[in-house]
Residue frames as qw, qx, qy, qz and C-alpha x, y, z in Angstrom:
[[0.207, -0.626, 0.745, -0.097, -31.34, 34.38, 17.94],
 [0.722, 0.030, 0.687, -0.074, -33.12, 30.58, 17.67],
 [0.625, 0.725, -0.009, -0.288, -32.90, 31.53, 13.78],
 [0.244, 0.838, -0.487, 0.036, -29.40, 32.00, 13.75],
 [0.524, -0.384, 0.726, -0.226, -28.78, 28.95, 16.26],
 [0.787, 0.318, 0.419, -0.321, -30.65, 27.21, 13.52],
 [0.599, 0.753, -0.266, -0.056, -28.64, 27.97, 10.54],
 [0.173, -0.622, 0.751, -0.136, -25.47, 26.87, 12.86],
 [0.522, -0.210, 0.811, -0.158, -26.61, 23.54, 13.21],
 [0.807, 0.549, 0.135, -0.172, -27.93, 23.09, 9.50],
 [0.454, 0.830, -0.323, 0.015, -24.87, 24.05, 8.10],
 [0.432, -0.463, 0.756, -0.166, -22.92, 21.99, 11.07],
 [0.770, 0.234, 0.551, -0.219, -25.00, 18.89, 9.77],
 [0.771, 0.632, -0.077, -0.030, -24.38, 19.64, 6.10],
 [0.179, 0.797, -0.570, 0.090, -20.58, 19.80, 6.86],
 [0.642, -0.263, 0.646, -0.318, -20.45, 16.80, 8.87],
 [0.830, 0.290, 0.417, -0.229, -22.45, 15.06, 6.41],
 [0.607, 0.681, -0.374, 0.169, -19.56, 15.86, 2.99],
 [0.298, -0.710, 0.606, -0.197, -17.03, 15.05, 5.70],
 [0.587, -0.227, 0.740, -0.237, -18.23, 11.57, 6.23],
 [0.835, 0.452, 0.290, -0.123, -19.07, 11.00, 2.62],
 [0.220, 0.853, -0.440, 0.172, -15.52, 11.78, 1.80],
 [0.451, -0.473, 0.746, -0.130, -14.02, 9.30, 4.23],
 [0.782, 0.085, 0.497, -0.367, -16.22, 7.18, 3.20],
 [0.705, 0.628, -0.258, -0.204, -15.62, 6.77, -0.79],
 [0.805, -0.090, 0.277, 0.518, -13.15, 3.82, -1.83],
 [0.235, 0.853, -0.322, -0.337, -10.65, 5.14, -3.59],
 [0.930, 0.359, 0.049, 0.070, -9.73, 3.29, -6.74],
 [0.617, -0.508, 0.449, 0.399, -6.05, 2.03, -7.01],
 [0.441, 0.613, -0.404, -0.517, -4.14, 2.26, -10.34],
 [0.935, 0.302, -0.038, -0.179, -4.15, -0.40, -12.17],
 [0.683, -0.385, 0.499, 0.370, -0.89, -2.45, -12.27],
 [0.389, 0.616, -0.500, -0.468, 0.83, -1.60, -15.64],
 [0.975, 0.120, 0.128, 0.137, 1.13, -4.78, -17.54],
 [0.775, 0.392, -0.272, 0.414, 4.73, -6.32, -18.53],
 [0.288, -0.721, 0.274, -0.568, 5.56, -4.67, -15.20],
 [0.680, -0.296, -0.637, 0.212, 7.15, -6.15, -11.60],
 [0.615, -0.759, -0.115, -0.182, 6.52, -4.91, -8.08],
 [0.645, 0.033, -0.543, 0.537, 9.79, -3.71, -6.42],
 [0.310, -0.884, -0.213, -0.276, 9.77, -2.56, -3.04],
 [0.405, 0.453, -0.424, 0.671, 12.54, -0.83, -0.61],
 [0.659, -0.723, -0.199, 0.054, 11.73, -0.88, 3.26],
 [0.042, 0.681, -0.543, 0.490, 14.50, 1.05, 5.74],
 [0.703, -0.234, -0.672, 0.002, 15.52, -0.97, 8.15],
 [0.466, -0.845, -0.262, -0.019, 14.53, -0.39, 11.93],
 [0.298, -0.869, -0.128, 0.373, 17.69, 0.95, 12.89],
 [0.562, 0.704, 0.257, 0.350, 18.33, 3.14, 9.96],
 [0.446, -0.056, -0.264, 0.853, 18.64, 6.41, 12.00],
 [0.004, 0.759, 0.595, -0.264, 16.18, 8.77, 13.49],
 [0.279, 0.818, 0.064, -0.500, 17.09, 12.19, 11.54],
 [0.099, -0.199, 0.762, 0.609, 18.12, 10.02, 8.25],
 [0.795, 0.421, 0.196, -0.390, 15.33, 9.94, 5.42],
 [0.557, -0.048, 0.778, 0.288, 16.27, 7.20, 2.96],
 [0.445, 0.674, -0.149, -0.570, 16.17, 8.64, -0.52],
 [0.742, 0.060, 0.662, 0.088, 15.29, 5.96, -3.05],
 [0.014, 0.577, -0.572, -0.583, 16.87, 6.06, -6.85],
 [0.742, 0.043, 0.627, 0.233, 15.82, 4.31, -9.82],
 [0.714, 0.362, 0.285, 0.527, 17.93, 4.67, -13.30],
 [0.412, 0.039, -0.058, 0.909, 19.37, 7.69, -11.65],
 [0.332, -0.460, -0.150, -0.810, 16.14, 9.46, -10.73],
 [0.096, 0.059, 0.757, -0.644, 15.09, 9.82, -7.10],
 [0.358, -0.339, -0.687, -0.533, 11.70, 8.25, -6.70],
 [0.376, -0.813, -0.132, -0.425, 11.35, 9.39, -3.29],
 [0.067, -0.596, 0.445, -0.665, 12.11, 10.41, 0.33],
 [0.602, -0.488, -0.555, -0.302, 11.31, 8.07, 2.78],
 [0.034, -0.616, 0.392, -0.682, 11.30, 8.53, 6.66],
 [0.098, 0.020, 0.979, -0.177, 10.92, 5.62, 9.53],
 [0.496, 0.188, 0.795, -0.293, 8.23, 3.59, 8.84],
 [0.478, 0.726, -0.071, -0.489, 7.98, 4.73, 5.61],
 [0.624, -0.224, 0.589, 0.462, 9.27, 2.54, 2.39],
 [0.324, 0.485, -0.460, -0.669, 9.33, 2.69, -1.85],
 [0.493, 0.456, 0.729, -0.135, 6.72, 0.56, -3.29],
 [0.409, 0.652, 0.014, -0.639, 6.63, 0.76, -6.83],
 [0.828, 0.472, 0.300, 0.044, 5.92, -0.98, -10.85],
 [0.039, -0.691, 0.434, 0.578, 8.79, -1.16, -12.85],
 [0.847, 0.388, -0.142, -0.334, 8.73, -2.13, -16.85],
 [0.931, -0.181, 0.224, 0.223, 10.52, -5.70, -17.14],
 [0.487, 0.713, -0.269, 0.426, 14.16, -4.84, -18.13],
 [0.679, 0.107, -0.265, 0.676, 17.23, -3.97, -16.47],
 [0.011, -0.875, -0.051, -0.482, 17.80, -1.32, -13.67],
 [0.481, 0.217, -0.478, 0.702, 19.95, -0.03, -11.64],
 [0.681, -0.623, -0.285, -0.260, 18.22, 0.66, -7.93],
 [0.470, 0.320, -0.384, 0.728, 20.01, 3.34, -5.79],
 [0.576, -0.707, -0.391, -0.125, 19.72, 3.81, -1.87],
 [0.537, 0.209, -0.309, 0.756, 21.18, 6.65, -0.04],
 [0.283, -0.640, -0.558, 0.445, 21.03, 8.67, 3.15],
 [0.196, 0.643, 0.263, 0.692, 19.70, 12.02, 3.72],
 [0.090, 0.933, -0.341, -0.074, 21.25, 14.50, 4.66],
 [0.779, 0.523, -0.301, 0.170, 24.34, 12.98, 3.07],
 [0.633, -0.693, 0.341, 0.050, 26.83, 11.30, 5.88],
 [0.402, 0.787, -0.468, -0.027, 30.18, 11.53, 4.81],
 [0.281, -0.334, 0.898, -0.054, 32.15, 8.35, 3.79],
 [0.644, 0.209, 0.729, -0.096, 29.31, 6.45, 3.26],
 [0.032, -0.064, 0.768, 0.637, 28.95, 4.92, -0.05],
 [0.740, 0.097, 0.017, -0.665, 25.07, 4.50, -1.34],
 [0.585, -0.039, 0.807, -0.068, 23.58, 0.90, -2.05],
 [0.567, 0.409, -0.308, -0.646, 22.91, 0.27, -5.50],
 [0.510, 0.207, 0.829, 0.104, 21.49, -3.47, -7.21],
 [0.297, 0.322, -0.429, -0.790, 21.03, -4.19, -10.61],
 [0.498, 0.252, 0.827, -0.064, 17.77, -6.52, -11.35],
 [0.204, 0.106, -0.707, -0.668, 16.45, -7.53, -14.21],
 [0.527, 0.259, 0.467, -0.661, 12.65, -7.14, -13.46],
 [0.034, -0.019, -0.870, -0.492, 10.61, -9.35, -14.98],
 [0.469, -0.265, -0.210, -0.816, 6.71, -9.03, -15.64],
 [0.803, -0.396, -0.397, -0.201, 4.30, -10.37, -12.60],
 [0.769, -0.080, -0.464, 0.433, 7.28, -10.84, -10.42],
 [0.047, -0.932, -0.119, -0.340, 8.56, -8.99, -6.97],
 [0.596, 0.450, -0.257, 0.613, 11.42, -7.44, -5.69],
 [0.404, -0.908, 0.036, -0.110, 11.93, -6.22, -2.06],
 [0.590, 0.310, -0.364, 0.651, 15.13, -5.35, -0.72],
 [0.637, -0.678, -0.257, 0.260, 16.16, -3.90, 2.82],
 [0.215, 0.835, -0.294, 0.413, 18.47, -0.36, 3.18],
 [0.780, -0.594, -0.129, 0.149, 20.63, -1.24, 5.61],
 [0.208, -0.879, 0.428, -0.005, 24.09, 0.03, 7.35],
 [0.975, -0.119, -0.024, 0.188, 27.10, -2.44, 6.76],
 [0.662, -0.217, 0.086, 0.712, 30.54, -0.79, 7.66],
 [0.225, -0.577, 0.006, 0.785, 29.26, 2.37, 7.35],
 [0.022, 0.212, -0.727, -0.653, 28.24, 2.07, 4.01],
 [0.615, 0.076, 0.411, -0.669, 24.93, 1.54, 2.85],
 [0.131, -0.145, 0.957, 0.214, 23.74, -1.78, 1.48],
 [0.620, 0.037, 0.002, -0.784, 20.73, -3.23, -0.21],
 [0.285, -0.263, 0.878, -0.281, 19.63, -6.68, 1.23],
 [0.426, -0.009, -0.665, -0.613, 17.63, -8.73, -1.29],
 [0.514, -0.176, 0.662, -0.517, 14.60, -10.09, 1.44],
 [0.170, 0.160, 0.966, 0.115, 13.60, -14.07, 0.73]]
């Protein structure tokens, strides 16, 4: 039995021990593409508690996002067309959409917000 108790607590230890060397490891960010700018989308606090904000760019959803959650991501410098609508789709409302001309180095945040029912994207200072 003190054998078996023995193996438990080796094998406890070895698990433990990948556990914490696993936390532990940085993990390396990607690299910022070059000619590239930094736009980001935030929901604002009172978005709506069973709405996920579903973030568009050049007609492709680039994700889902849900409170406290935002879209944080490199686009190449050019023209686009940055589209913010609710999920599950509330009827009437229009999405938010901005067109910026990203430029390389430079960033872009903007705010989803509600304005008459309609959603809007607020360009933050």
């Amino acid at each position: 039995m003190k054998r078996y108790g023995l193996i438990i607590c080796i094998v406890s230890l070895a698990c433990a021990g990948l556990i914490s060397t696993g936390c532990a490891t940085n993990q390396a960010t990607a690299p910022i593409p070059a000619n590239s700018g930094h736009v980001v989308v935030t929901r604002v606090a009172n978005f709506g508690e069973n709405l996920g904000l579903v973030v568009s760019v050049d007609g492709k959803d680039v994700g889902s996002f849900s409170e406290g959650r935002s879209y944080s991501g490199y686009l190449p410098a050019g023209q686009h067309v940055i589209t913010a609508r609710a999920d599950p789709h509330q009827p009437g409302a229009r999405p938010g959409k901005k067109t910026v001309t990203v430029k390389a180095g430079q960033t872009y945040s903007y705010t989803a917000a509600w304005s008459g029912g309609n959603l809007v994207l607020v360009r933050n200072p």
